[in-house]
SEMI-409862 format. One record per atom (N, C-alpha, C): atom name; residue in three letters; x, y, z; residue number from 1. Coordinates in steps of 0.02 Angstrom, whole numbers, m for minus. Atoms other than C-alpha are relative to their C-alpha. Layout:
BEGIN
+-------+---------+--------+--------+--------+-----+
| atomo | residuo |      u |      v |      w | num |
+-------+---------+--------+--------+--------+-----+
|    CA |     ALA |      X |      Y |      Z | NUM |
...
+-------+---------+--------+--------+--------+-----+
***
This chain:
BEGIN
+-------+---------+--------+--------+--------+-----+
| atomo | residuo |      u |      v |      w | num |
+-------+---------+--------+--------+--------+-----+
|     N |     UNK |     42 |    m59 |      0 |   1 |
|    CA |     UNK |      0 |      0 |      0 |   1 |
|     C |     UNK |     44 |     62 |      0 |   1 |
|     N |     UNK |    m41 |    m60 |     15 |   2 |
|    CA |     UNK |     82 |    171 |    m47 |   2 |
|     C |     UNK |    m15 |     54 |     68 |   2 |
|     N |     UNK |     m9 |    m45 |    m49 |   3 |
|    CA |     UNK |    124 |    291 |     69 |   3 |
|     C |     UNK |    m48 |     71 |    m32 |   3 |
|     N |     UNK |     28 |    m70 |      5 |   4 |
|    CA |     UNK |     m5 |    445 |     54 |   4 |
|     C |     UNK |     39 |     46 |    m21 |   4 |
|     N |     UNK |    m36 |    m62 |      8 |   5 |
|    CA |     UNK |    129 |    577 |     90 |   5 |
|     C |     UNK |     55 |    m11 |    m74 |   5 |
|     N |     UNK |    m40 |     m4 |     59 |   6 |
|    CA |     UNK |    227 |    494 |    m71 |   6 |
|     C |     UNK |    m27 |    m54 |    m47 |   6 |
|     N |     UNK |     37 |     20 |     64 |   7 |
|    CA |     UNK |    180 |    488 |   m237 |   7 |
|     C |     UNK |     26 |    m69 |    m15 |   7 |
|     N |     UNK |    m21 |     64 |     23 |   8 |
|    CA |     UNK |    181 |    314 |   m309 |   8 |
|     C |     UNK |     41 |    m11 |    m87 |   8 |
|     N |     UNK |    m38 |      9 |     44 |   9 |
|    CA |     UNK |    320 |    262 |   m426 |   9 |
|     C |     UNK |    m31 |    m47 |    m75 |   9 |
|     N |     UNK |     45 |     57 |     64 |  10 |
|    CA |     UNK |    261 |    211 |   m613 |  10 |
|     C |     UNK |     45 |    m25 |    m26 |  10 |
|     N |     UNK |    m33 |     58 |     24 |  11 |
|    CA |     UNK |    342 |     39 |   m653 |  11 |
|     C |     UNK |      7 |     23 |    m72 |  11 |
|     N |     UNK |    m43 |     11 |     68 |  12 |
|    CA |     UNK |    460 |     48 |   m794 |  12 |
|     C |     UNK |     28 |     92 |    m43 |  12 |
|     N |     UNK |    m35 |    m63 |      9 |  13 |
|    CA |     UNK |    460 |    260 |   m800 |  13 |
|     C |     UNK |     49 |     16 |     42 |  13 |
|     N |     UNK |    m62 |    m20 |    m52 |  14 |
|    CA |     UNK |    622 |    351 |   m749 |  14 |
|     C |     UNK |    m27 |     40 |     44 |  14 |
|     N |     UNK |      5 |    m47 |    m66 |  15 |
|    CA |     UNK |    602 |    464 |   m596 |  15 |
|     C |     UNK |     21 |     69 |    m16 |  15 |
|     N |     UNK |    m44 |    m65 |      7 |  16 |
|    CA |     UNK |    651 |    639 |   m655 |  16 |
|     C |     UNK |      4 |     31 |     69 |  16 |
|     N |     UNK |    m39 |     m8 |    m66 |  17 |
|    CA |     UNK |    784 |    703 |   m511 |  17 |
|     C |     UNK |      9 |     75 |    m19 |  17 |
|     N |     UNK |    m15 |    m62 |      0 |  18 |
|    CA |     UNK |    795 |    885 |   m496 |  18 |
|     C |     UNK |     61 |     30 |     45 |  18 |
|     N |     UNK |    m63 |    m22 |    m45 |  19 |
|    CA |     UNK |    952 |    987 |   m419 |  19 |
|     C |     UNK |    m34 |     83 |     m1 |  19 |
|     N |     UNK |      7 |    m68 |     m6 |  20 |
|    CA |     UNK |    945 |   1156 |   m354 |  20 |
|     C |     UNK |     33 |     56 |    m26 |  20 |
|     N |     UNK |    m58 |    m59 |     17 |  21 |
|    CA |     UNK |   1050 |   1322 |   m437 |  21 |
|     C |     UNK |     37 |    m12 |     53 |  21 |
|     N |     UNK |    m52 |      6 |    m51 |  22 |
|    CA |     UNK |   1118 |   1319 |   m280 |  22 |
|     C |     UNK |     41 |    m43 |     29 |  22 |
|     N |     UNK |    m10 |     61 |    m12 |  23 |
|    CA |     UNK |   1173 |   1174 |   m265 |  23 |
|     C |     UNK |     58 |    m44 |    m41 |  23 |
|     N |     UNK |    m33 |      3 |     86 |  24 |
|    CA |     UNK |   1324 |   1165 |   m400 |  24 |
|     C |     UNK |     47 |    m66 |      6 |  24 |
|     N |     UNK |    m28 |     27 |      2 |  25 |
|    CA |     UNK |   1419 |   1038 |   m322 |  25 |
|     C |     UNK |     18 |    m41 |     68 |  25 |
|     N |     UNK |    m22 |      0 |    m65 |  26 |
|    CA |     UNK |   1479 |    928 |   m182 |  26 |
|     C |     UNK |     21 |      8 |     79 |  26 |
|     N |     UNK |    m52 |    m38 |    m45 |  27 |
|    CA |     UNK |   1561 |    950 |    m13 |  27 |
|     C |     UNK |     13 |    m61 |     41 |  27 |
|     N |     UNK |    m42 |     51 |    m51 |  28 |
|    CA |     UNK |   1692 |    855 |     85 |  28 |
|     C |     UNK |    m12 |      4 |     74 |  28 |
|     N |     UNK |     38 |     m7 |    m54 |  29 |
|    CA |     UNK |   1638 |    789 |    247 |  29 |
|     C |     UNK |     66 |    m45 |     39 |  29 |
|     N |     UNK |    m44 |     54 |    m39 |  30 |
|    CA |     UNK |   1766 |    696 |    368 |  30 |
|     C |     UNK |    m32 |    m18 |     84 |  30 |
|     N |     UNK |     23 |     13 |    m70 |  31 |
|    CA |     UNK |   1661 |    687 |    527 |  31 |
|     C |     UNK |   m101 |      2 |     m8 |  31 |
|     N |     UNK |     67 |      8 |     m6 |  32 |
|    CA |     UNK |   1463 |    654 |    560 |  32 |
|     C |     UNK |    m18 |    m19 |     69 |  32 |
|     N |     UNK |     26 |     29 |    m63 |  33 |
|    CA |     UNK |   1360 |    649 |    696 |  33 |
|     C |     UNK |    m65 |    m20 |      1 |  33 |
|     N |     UNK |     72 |     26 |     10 |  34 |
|    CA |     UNK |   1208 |    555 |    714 |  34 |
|     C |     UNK |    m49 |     13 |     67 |  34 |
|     N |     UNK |     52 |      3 |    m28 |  35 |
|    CA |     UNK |   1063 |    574 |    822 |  35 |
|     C |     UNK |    m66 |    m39 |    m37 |  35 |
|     N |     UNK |     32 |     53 |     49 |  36 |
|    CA |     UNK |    919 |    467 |    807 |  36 |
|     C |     UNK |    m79 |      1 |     76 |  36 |
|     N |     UNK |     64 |    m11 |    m21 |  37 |
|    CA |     UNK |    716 |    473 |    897 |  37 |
|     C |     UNK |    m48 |    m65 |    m21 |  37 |
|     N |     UNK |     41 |     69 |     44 |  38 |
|    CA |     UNK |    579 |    328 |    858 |  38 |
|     C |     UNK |    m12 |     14 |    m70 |  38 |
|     N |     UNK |     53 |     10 |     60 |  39 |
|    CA |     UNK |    521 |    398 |    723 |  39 |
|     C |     UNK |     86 |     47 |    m72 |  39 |
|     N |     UNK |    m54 |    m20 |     32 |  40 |
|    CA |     UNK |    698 |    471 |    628 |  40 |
|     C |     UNK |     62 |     11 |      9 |  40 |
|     N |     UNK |    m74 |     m2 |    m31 |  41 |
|    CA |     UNK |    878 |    484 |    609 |  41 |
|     C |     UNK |     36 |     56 |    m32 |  41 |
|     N |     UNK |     14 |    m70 |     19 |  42 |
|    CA |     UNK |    936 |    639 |    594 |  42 |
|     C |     UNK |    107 |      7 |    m20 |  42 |
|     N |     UNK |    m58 |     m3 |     11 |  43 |
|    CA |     UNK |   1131 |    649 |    523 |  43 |
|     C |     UNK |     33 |     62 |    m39 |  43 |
|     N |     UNK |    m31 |    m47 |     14 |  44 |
|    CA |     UNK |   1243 |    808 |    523 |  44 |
|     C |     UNK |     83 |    m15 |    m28 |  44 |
|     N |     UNK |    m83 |      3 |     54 |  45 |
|    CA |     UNK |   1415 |    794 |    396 |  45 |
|     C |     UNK |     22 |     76 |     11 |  45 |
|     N |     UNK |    m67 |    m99 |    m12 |  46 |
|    CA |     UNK |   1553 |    940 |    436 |  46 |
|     C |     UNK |     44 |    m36 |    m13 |  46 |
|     N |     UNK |    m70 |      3 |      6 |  47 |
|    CA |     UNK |   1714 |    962 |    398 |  47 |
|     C |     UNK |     40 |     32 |     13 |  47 |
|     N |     UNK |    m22 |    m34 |    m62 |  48 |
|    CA |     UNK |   1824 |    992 |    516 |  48 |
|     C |     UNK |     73 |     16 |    m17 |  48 |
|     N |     UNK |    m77 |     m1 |     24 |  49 |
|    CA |     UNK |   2003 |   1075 |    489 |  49 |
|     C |     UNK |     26 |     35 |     45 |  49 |
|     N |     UNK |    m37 |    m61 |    m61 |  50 |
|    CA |     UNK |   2079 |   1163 |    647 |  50 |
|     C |     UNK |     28 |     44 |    m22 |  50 |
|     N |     UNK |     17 |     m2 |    m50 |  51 |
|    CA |     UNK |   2061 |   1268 |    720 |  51 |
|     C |     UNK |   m101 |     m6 |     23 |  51 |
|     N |     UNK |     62 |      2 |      2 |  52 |
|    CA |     UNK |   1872 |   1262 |    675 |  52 |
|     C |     UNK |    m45 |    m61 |    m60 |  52 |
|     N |     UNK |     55 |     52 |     33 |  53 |
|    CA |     UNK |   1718 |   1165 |    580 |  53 |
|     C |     UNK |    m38 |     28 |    m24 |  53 |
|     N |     UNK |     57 |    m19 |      2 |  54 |
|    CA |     UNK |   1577 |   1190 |    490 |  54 |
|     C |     UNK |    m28 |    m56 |     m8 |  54 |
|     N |     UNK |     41 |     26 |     24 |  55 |
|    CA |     UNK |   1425 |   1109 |    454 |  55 |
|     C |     UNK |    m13 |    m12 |    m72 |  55 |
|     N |     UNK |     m6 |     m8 |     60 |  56 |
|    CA |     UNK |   1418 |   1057 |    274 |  56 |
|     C |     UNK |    m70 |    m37 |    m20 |  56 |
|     N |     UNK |     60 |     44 |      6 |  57 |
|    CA |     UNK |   1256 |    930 |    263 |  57 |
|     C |     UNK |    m21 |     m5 |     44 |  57 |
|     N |     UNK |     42 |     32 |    m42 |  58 |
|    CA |     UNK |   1109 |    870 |    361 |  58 |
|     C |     UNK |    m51 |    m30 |    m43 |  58 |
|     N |     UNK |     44 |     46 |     11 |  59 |
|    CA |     UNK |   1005 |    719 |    342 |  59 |
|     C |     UNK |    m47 |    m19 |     25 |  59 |
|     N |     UNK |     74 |     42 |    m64 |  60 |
|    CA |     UNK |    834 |    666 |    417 |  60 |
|     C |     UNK |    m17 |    m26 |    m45 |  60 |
|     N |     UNK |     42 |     38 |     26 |  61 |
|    CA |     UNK |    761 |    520 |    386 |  61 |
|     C |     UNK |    m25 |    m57 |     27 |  61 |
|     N |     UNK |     32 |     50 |    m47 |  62 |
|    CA |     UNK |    676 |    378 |    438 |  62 |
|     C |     UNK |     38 |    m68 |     21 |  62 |
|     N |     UNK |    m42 |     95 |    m22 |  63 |
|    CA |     UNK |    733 |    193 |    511 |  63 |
|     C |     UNK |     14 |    m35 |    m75 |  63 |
|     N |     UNK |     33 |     35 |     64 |  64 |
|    CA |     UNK |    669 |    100 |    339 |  64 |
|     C |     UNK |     54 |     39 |    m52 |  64 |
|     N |     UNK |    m39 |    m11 |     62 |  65 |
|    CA |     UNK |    779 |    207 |    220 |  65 |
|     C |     UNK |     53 |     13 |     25 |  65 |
|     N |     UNK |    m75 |    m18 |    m31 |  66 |
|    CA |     UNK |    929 |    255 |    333 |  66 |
|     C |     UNK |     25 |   m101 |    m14 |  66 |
|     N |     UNK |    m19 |     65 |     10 |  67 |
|    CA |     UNK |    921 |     21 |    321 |  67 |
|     C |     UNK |     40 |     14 |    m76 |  67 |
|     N |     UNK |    m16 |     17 |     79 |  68 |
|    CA |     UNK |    934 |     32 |    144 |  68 |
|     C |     UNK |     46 |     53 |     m9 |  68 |
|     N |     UNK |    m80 |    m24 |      5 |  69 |
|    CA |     UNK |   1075 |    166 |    146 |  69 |
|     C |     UNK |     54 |    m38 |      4 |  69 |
|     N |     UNK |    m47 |     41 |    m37 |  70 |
|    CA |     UNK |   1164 |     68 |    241 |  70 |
|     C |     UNK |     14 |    m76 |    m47 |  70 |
|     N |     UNK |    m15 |     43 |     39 |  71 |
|    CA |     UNK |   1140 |    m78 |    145 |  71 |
|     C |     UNK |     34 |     m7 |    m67 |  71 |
|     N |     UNK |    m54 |     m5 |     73 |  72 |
|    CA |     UNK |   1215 |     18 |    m34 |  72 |
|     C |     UNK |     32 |     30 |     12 |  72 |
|     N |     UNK |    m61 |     m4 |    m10 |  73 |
|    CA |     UNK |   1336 |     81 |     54 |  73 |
|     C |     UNK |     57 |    m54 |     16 |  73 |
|     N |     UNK |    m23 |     72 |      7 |  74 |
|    CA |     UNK |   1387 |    m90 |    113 |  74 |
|     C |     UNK |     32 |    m22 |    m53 |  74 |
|     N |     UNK |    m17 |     44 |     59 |  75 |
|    CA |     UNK |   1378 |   m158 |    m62 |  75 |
|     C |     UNK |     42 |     48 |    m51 |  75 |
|     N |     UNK |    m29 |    m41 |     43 |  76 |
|    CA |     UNK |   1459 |     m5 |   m135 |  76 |
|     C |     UNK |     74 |    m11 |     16 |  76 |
|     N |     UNK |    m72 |     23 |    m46 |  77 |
|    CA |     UNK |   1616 |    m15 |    m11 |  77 |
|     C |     UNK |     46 |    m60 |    m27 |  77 |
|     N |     UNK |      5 |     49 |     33 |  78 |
|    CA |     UNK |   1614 |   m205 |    m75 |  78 |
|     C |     UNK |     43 |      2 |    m50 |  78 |
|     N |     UNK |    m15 |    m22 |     56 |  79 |
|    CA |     UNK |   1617 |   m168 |   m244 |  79 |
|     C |     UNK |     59 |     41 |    m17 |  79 |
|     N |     UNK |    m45 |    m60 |     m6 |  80 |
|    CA |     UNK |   1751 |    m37 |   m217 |  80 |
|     C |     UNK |     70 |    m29 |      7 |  80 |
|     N |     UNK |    m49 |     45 |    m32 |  81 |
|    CA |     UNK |   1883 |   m157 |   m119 |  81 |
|     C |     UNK |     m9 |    m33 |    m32 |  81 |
|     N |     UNK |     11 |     55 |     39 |  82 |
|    CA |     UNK |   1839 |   m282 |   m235 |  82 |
|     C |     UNK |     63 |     18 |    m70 |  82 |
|     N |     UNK |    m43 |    m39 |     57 |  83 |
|    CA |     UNK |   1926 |   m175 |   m380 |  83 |
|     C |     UNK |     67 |     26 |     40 |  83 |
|     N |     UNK |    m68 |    m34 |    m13 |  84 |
|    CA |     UNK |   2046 |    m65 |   m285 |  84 |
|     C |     UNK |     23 |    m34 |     59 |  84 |
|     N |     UNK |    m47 |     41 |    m61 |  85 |
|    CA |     UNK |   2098 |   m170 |   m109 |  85 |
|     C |     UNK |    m57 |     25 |     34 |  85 |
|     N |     UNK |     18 |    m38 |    m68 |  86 |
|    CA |     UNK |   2052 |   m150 |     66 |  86 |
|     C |     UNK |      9 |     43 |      4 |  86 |
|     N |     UNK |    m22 |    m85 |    m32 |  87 |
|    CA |     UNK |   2024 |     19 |    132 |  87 |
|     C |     UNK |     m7 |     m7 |     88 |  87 |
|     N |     UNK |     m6 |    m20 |    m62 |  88 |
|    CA |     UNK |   2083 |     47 |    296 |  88 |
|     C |     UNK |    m57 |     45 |     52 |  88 |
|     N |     UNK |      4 |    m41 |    m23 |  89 |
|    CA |     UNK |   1983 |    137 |    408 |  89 |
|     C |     UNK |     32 |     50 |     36 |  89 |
|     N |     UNK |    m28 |    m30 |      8 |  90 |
|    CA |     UNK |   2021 |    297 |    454 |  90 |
|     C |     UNK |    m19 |     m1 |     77 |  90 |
|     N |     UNK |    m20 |     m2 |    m81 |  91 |
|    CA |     UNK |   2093 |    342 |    637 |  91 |
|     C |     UNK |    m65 |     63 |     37 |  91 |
|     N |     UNK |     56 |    m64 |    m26 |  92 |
|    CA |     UNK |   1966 |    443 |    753 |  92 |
|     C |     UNK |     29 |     64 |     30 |  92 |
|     N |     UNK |    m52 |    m44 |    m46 |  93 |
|    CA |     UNK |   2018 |    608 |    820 |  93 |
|     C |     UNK |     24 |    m13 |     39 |  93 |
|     N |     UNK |    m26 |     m4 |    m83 |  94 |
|    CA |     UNK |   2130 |    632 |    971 |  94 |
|     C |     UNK |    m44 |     20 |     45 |  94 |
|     N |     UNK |     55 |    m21 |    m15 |  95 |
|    CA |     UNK |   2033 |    630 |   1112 |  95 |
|     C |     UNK |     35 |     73 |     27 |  95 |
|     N |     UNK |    m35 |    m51 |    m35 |  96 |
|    CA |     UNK |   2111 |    811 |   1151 |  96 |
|     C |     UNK |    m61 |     46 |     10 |  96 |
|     N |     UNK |     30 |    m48 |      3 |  97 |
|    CA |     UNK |   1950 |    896 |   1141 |  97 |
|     C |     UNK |   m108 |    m25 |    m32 |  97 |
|     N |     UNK |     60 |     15 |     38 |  98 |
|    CA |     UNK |   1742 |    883 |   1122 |  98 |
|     C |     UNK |    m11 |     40 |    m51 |  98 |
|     N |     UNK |     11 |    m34 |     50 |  99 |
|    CA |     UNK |   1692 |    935 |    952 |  99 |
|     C |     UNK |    m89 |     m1 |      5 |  99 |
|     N |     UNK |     79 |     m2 |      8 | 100 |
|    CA |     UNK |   1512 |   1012 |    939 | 100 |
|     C |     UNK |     m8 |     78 |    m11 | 100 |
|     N |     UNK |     m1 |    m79 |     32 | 101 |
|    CA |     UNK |   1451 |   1183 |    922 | 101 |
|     C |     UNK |    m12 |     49 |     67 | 101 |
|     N |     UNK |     m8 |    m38 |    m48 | 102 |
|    CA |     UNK |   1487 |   1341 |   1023 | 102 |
|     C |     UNK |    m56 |     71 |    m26 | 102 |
|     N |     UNK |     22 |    m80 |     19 | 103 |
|    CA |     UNK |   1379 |   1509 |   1045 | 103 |
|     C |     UNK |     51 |     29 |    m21 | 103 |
|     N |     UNK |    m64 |    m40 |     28 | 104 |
|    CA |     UNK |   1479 |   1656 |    958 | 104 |
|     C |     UNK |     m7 |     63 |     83 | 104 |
+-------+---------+--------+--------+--------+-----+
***
């Protein structure tokens, strides 16, 4: 049964994906923080370069599609190491300091 709040997908048409003007390109993220409620999971991407950070993305979304992220990111990763090697993960900050956000 289709979700009310979203329109139902017609088998075998493409999806036309729209982007914003503003929107021209990318941005590099090396840190995320997640928060998460029953009903969504709410994920902020910054990138952090000392002495400071910004905020570069935020994500909300629900349990059900944050799964299925997770799952083609999985198989993307996969796919990835499969061709180029293992990738290491990458080391976590020092703990020298909490990162979060300050009044000015």
């Amino acid at each position: 049964m289709p979700n009310e709040n979203q329109p139902a997908l017609s088998a075998g048409k493409p999806q036309e994906i729209r982007i914003q003007d503003n929107f021209a390109g990318g941005e590099y993220a090396n840190a995320m923080q997640i928060f998460h409620n029953k009903e969504e999971f709410i994920l902020t991407f910054m990138n952090i370069l000392p002495p400071a950070g910004r905020v570069c993305g935020k994500i909300i979304t629900n349990p059900g599609h944050l799964k299925r992220m997770i799952a083609a990111l999985q198989d993307n990763l996969a796919k990835y190491e499969s061709r180029f090697g293992k990738v290491e993960e990458a080391q976590a900050p020092q703990e020298s300091g909490e990162v979060g956000f300050r009044d000015k």
